[in-house]
LUMVEXNU-707150 format. One line per 10 residues: number of its first residue (from 1); for each residue z, x, y of C-alpha. Coordinates in steps of 0.05 Angstrom, whole numbers. Layout:
// LUMVEXNU-707150
NUM	Z,X,Y  ...
// end
This chain:
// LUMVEXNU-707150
1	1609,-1270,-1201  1607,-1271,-1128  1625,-1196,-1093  1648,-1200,-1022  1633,-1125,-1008  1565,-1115,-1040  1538,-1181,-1010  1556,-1150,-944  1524,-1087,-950  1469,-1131,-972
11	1458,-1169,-913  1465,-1099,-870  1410,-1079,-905  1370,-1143,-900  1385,-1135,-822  1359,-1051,-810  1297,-1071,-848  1276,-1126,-802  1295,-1079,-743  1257,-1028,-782
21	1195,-1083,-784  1201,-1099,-710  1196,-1026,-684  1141,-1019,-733  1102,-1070,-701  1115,-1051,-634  1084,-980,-641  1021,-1018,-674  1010,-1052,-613  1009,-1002,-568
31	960,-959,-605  922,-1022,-613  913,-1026,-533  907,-950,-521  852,-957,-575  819,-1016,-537  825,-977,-467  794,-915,-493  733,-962,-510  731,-990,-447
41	733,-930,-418  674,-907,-455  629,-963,-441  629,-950,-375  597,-879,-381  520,-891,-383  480,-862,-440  414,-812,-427  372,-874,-462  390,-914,-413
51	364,-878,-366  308,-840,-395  262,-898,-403  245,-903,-325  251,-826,-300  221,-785,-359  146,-796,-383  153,-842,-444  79,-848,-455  34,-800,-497
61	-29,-825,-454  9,-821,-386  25,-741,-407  -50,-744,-419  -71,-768,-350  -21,-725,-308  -51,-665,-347  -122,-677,-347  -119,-702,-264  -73,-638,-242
71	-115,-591,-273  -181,-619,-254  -150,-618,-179  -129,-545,-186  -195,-522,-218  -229,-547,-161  -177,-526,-99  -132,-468,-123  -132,-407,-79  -153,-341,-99
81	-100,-299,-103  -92,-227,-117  -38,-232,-174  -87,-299,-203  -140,-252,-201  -103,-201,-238  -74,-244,-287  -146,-269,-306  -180,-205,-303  -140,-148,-337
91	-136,-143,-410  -76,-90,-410  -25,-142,-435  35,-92,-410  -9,-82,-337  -14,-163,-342  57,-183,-356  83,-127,-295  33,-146,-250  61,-224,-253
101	122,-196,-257  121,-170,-184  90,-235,-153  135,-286,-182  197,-236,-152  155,-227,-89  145,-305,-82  214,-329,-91  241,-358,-24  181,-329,11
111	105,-362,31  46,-338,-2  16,-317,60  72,-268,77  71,-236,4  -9,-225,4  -4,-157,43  66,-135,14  37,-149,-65  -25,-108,-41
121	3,-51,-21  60,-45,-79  2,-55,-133  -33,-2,-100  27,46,-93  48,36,-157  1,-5,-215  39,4,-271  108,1,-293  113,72,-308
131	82,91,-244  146,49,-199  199,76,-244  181,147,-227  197,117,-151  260,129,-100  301,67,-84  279,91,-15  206,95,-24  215,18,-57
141	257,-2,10  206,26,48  155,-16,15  189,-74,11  212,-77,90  209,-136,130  205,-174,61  278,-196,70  318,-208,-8  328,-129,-11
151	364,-136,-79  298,-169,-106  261,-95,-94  306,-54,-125  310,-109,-181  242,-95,-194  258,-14,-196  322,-19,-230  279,-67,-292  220,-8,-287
161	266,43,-307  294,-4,-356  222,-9,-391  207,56,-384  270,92,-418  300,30,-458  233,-4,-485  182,44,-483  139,26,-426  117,-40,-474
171	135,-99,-425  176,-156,-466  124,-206,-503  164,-268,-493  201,-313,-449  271,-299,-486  260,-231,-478  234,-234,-413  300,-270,-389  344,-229,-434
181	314,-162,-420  299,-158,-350  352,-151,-288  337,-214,-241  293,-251,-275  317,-324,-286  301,-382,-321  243,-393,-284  215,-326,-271  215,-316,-345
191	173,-378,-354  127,-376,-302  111,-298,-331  114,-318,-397  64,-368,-391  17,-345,-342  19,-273,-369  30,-283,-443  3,-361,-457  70,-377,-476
201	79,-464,-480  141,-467,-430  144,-509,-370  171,-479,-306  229,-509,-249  225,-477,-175  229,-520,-107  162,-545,-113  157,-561,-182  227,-602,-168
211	208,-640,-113  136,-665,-149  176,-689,-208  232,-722,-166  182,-758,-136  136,-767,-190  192,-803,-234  242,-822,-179  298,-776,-185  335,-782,-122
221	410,-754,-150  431,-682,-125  380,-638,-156  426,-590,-160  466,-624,-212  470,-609,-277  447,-676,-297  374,-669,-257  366,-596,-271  369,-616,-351
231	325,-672,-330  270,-627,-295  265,-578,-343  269,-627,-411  203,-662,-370  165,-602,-346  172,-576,-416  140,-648,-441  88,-645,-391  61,-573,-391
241	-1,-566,-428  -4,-528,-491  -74,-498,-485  -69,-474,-405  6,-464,-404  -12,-419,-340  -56,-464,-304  -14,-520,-310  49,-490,-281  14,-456,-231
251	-19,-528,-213  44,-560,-202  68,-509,-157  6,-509,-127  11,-583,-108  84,-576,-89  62,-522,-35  6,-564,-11  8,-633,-22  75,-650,-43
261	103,-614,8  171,-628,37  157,-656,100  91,-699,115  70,-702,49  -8,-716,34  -1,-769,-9  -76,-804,-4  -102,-736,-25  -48,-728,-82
271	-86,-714,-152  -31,-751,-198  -18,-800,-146  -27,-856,-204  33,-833,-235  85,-824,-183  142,-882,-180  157,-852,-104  89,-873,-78  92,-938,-124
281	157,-963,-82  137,-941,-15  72,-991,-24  120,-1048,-49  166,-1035,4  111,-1040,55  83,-1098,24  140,-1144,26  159,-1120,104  89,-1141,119
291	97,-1206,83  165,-1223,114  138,-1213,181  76,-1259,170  118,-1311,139  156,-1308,201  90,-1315,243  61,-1372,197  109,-1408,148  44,-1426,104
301	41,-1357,81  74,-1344,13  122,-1286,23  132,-1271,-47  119,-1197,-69  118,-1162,-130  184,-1140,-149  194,-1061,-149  206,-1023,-211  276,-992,-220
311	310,-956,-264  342,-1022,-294  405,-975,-324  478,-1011,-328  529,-983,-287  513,-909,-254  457,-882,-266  470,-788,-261  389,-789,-236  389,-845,-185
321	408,-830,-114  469,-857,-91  452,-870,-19  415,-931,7  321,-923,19  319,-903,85  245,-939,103  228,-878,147  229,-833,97  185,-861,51
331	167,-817,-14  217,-767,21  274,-804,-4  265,-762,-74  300,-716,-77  359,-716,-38  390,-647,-19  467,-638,-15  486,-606,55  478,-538,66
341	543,-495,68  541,-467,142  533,-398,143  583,-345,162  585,-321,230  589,-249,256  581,-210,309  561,-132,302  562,-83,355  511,-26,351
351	485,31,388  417,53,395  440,132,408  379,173,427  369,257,431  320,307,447  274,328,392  226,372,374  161,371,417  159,306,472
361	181,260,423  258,225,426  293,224,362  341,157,343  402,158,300  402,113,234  450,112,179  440,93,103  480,17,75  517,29,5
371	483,29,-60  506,-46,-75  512,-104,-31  473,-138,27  415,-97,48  431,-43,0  399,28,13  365,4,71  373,52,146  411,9,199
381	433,39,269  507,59,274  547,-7,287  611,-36,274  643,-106,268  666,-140,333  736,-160,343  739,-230,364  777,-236,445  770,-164,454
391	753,-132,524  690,-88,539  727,-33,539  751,-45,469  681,-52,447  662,2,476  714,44,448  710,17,382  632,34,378  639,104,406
401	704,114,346  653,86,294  602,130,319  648,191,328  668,185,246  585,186,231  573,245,274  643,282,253  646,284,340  681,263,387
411	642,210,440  663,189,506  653,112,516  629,114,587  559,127,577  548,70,531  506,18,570  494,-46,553  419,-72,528  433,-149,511
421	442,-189,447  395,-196,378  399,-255,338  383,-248,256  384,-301,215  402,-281,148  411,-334,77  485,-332,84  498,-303,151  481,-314,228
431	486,-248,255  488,-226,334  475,-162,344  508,-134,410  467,-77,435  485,-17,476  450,48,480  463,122,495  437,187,504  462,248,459
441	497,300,498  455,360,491  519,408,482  546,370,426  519,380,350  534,322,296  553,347,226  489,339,173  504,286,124  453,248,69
451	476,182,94  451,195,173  384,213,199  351,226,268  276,203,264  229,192,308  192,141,344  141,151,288  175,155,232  225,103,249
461	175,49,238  154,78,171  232,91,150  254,37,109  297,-10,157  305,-84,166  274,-129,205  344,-135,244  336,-64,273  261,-77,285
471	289,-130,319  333,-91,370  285,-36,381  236,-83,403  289,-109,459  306,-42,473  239,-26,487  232,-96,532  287,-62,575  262,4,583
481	230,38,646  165,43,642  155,116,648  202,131,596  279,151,605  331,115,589  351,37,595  352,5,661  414,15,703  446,-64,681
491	510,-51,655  546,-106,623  596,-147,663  659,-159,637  679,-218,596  727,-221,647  700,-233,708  723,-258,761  680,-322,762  717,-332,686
501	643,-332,660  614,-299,601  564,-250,615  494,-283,603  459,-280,536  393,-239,527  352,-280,474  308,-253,425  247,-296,447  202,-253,396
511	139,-277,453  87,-242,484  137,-209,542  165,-160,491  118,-106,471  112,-82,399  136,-17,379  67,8,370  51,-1,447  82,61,457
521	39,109,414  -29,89,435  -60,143,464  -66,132,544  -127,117,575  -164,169,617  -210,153,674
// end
């Protein structure tokens, strides 16, 4: 029998399921597209197949080839070097692994022909590890000055110590250890001592190394990506060879330095030259310029050339470079460099402050840097910051107070006088050194502090100090009367002149017109 009320409750229910169904489906479809978007979104990422197959050696016989021709070239070429010698000659293992230990630290960011001298002398001061622990930090400043990378010295003396009281004098035996154990030593240190030291089979990444590989395979992305470091050191650790692990790495930076070098490379004398893609494309290029232009001369001519091998990888390629072949460049193309950050700029004034001293000879005030930071331990003249827009009187003042709180004294401004300007150059910093001078009054005695020193002429240049203050003394010397005394009678104009004009720049020419510090303690002739 037919119910009016539950045939209506019925169809309600008939009606919220098919609402029920609707909002159902709804949801399903929109996962469905955010499902289908994801995809899309990851199909447009490129995979490291993709582009492995054109940068990285794919061939067993290829790795062969490179091998066989770098080594043959570096057999016959290589220069004979005091820490190659070394490495080949000593059969101490722990004497070995230090003695590489100090050249690769030595070498980094600075030429071969600079380190010769420096290596020398450190090996012969101290040949063991023992021997530099037992060393000041200021007996390892005042070996390493003029070097420049401070912090890499005391590195080395801070790791000695380490050896010495933490390891037992035995140097680490592997590259893990040698990377783990050791303060400054990177990735690469670790395997460039590892396997010219030790024979341990790992390849090794440093400028040269990274521009021979760009251009061997191509790689013209940042190469300071992630992406390309991975890339380098995955194919320097396919290449190197398992029996010299030494030779090899030392080969390719050996070429890098040499042949592959960053600017005017000698490519037509290049060893591996078969291999490289960079030399490949800069033929093809020039081939089909020269066959457009003779088309142009003579329609008969066929203008077809070969076409040039490229990566071939769908969408973006991480070890392609982004930016258009620039024709002038040729193989210099690989590897592009990201701008440099521009360094910070400061201006320091300091005072070359002079006394009496024992005997004939003048005595110069120096004061020691902190323990930790740029140029740390080193002996700098007194100096202090320049405020930026203020007068020469300010300066003045502000040098004398600085000086004042070294010597515990008080020190009248007026007899400053003003010697001319130093530029230094460091990594991260252009520095102008603004340099006055003064004489000591004779009446007055400084308090005695560790962090200050007078020295002489003498012992100045054999104190460890940078090659900024070598800088200034050598200008201070350029403006000095002959006969001794103090600096000429120039004092400084005023920044505010009346012309409006700054007062003229003294440059550091570093030429022949300056006389070395050593001019002035040859003995004079007699007739």
């Amino acid at each position: 029998m037919f119910h009016p009320i539950k045939w209506r409750e019925c169809i309600l229910g008939l009606r919220s399921a098919m609402q029920k169904g609707k909002k159902v489906a709804v949801e399903n479809t929109e996962t469905v597209k955010r499902i289908k978007r994801k995809v899309t979104h990851v199909k447009e990422e490129p995979t490291e197949a993709e582009s492995s197959v054109y940068h990285f050696f794919q061939c067993p016989e290829d790795i062969g080839s490179f091998r066989s021709q770098l080594l043959r070239w570096y057999e016959q070429t290589k220069r004979e070097l005091p820490w190659r010698t070394l490495a080949m000659t000593e059969q101490d293992i722990d004497v070995r692994t230090y003695a590489v230990w100090v050249s690769e630290i030595m070498l980094q960011q600075t030429q071969v022909a600079t380190v010769i001298d420096y290596y020398n002398r450190w090996m012969k001061k101290w040949p063991t590890v023992e021997k530099l622990s037992e060393a000041t930090l200021e007996e390892v400043n005042q070996i390493w000055a003029g070097l420049g990378y401070y912090s890499r010295g005391r590195r080395l003396h801070e790791g000695s110590q380490k050896v010495v009281s933490e390891l037992g004098g035995e140097m680490p035996r592997t590259t893990e250890k040698l990377l783990k154990q050791l303060p400054g030593v990177g990735r690469y240190t670790a395997g460039a001592i590892g396997s010219i030291a030790l024979g341990q089979v790992t390849g090794v990444v440093d400028g040269n190394v990274i521009r021979v590989l760009c251009r061997v395979r191509a790689i013209g992305a940042d190469s300071t990506s992630p992406a390309v470091t991975e890339a380098l050191w995955k194919m320097a650790d396919t290449l190197v060879d398992p029996q010299r692990p030494g030779d090899f790495n030392q080969a390719m930076m050996e070429l890098g330095a040499r042949v592959c070098t960053p600017k005017s490379p000698l490519c037509n004398t290049c060893p591996v030259q078969s291999h490289c893609h960079a030399f490949k494309k800069v033929l093809v290029k020039q081939e089909k310029e020269s066959r457009r232009l003779q088309s142009k001369l003579d329609p008969a001519v066929n203008g077809s050339v070969p076409d040039i091998e490229n990566c071939g990888t769908t969408g973006t390629c991480k070890l392609c470079s982004s930016e258009p072949w620039d024709s002038q460049l040729g193989v210099q193309n690989y590897p592009r460099k990201p701008a440099k950050k521009a360094a910070r700029v400061e201006r320091t004034l300091v005072c070359v402050l002079e006394r009496d001293g024992a005997g004939d000879e003048r005595e110069y005030l120096l004061t020691q840097r902190p323990s930790k930071g740029l140029l740390a331990g080193m002996w700098e003249l007194p100096g202090v910051l320049e405020e930026e827009g203020g007068s020469e009187m300010k300066r003045k003042k502000a040098l004398c107070t600085e000086m004042g709180k070294i010597l515990g004294v008080p020190l009248d401004k007026e007899p400053l006088e003003f010697v001319g300007e130093v530029v230094h150059i460091f990594s991260h910093i252009h520095q102008t050194y603004v340099v006055y001078s003064m004489v000591f009054p004779a009446h007055k005695n400084g308090k005695e502090k560790p962090t200050i020193r007078w020295l002489t002429r003498s012992a100045l240049q054999e104190a460890a100090v940078s090659t900024g203050v070598k800088k200034i003394m050598k200008l201070y010397d350029s403006m000095k009367i002959p006969k001794g005394g103090n600096a000429k009678d120039k004092k400084r104009k005023s920044s505010e002149s009346k012309d409006g004009k700054k007062p003229k720049k003294v440059k550091d020419s570093g030429g022949a017109k300056q006389l070395s510090l050593t001019k002035f303690f040859s003995p004079s002739k007699t007739n």
